[in-house]
N, C-alpha and C positions, 0 to 999 in steps of 0.2 A: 611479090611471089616468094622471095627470099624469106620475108618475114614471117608469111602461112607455114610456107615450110620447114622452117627453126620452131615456130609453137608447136606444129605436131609432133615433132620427133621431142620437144620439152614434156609435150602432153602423153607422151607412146612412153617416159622415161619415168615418170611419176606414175603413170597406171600399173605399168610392171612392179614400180618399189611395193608399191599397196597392194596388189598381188602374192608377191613373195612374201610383204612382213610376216610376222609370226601373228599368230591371232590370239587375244586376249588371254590370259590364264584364266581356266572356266576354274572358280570355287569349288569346293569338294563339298559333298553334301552336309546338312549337318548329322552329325554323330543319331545314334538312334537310339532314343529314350528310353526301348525296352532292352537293348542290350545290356545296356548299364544297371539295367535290374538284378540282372543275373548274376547268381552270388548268395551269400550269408547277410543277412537283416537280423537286427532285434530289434523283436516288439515290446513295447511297456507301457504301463500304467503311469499317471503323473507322480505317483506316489516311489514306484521302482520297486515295488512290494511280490507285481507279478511280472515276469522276466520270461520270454522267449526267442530262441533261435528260428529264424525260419529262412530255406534255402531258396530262392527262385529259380526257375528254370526255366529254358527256351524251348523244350519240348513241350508240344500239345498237349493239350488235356482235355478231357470231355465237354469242358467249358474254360475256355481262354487256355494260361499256359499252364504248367505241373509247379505245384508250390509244395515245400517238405519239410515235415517239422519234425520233432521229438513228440513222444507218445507223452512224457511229462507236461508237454506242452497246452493239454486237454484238461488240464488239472490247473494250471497257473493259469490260463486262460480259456473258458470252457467255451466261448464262441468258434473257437480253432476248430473245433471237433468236426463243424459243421463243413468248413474249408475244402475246395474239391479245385479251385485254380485262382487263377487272378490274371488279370486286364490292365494294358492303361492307356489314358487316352486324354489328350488336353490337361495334361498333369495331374491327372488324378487317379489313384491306383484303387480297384476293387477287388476284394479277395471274395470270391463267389461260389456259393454252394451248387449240387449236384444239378440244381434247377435253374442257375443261373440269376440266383437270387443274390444279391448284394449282404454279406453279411458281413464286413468291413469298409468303409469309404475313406478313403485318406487322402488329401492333396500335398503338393510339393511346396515344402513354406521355404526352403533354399536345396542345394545340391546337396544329397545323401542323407536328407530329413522328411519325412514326411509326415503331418499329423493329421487325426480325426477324431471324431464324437461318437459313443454310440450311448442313446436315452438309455437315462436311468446308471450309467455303466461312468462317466465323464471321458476325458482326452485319453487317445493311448498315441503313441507315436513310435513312428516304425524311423529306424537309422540304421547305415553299413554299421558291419561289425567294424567296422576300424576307427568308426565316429565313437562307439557303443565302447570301446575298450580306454578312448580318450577319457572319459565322462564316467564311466565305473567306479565307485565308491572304493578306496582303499583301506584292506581290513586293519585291523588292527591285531594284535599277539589275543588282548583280551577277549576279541569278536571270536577270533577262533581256538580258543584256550576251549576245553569241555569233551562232553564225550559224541563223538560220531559212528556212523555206521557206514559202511563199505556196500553198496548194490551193486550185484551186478547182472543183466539183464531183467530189473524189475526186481532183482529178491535178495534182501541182505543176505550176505555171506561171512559178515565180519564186523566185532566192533574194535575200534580205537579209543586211545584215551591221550588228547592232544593238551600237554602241560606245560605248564609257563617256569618250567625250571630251565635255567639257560645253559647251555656247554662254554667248555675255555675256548674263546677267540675269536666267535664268531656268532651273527644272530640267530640260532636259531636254539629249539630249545628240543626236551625229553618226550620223545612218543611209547608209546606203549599200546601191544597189541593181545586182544581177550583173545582166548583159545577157548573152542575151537575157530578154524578161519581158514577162508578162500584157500590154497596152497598154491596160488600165483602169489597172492601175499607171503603165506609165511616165505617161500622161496626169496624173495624179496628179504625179507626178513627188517623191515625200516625202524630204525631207535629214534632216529630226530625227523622236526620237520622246520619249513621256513617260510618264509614270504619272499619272492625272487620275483619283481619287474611285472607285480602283482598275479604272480601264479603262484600257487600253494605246490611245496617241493615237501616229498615223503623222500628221504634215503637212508642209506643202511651203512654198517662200520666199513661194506669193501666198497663205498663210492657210487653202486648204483642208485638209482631214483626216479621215481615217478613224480611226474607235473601234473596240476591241473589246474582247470580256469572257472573260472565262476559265470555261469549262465543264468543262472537264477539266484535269489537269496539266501544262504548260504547250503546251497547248493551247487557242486566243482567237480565238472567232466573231466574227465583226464584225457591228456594231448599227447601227442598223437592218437586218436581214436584208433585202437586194433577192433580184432574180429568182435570183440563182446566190448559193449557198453558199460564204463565201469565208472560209478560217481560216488563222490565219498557227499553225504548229507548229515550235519547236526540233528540232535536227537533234543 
């Protein structure tokens, strides 16, 4: 009887413990594929000849989610035009017109790469911008030596004449600007320019300056984007 009675109270003392333990740590889900969309991508051609930004978004859209590009982007890539959202599903991303027609198909070949085919057209491959800024071709003084023009929202305002004469002490060289011009420029009023951590710097004798980046081939949005759209393009 002694020894019935010693098992249960051993058996009463063990059930409690496993009771009280603490229960397994449940895993957290995994991350979700389409968040990680959300953000700046460029698209390109294997060549890096046609060059686009395009922003994804987690808002709805008439078909899958809201995708947003640049209007130049219809021009470098004239499939974009047709763009109305994009889907993904089993790692494959579709950017799909108003009808829910497939007019991009791209699968995921590693994290923040994604490539596709479309006939007649060959590979394009979409990457974060921050994959896309690694991997950007660095100009050179001579690439950007020549004459450019200033848009801004769609309509030149201004040209420039970017020279490979250099200044004392530092890399950067003689700009010069054709009048008439934008008067955010002239206010500005910029003599040199540079190459700085591959952004193209316009600044002037009291220290200000405009940045900008290259999104297309020699084609360079200026950063921080303000209210108006302003890109400087070779002519």
């Amino acid at each position: 009887m002694r020894r019935l009675l010693l098992g249960l109270i051993v058996l009463g003392s063990v059930s409690r413990a496993v009771a009280q333990a603490p229960n397994p740590q449940v895993p957290e889900p995994a991350a979700d594929p389409a968040k990680a969309m959300v953000g700046v991508w460029e698209m390109s051609n294997s060549d890096r000849d046609r060059v686009c930004n395009l922003t994804f978004r987690s808002e709805p859209s008439r078909i899958g989610s809201q995708v947003e590009f640049d209007a130049a982007c219809g021009e470098a890539i004239p499939p974009l035009k047709d763009v109305e959202g994009w889907t993904l599903a089993n790692q494959t991303l579709k950017l799909v017109d108003a009808r829910g027609r497939t007019v991009f198909e791209l699968s995921e070949v590693e994290v923040g790469m994604f490539e596709g085919e479309r006939k007649g057209e060959g590979l394009y491959f979409l990457q974060t911008a921050a994959s896309a800024a690694v991997f950007a071709p660095k100009r050179s003084v001579d690439e950007i030596a020549g004459e450019w023009s200033m848009v801004r929202a769609d309509k030149p305002v201004c040209s420039l004449n970017f020279t490979k004469t250099a200044t004392k002490g530092f890399d950067e060289y003689r700009l010069s600007v054709r009048q008439p011009c934008d008067p955010a420029m002239t206010r500005l009023n910029p003599n040199v320019w540079r190459l700085d951590k591959g952004e193209l710097v316009l600044a002037s004798p009291n220290g200000q300056a405009w940045r900008f980046e290259e999104r297309e081939p020699q084609k360079w949005w200026r950063v921080p984007e303000g209210g108006d759209q302003i890109v400087l393009q070779k002519k």
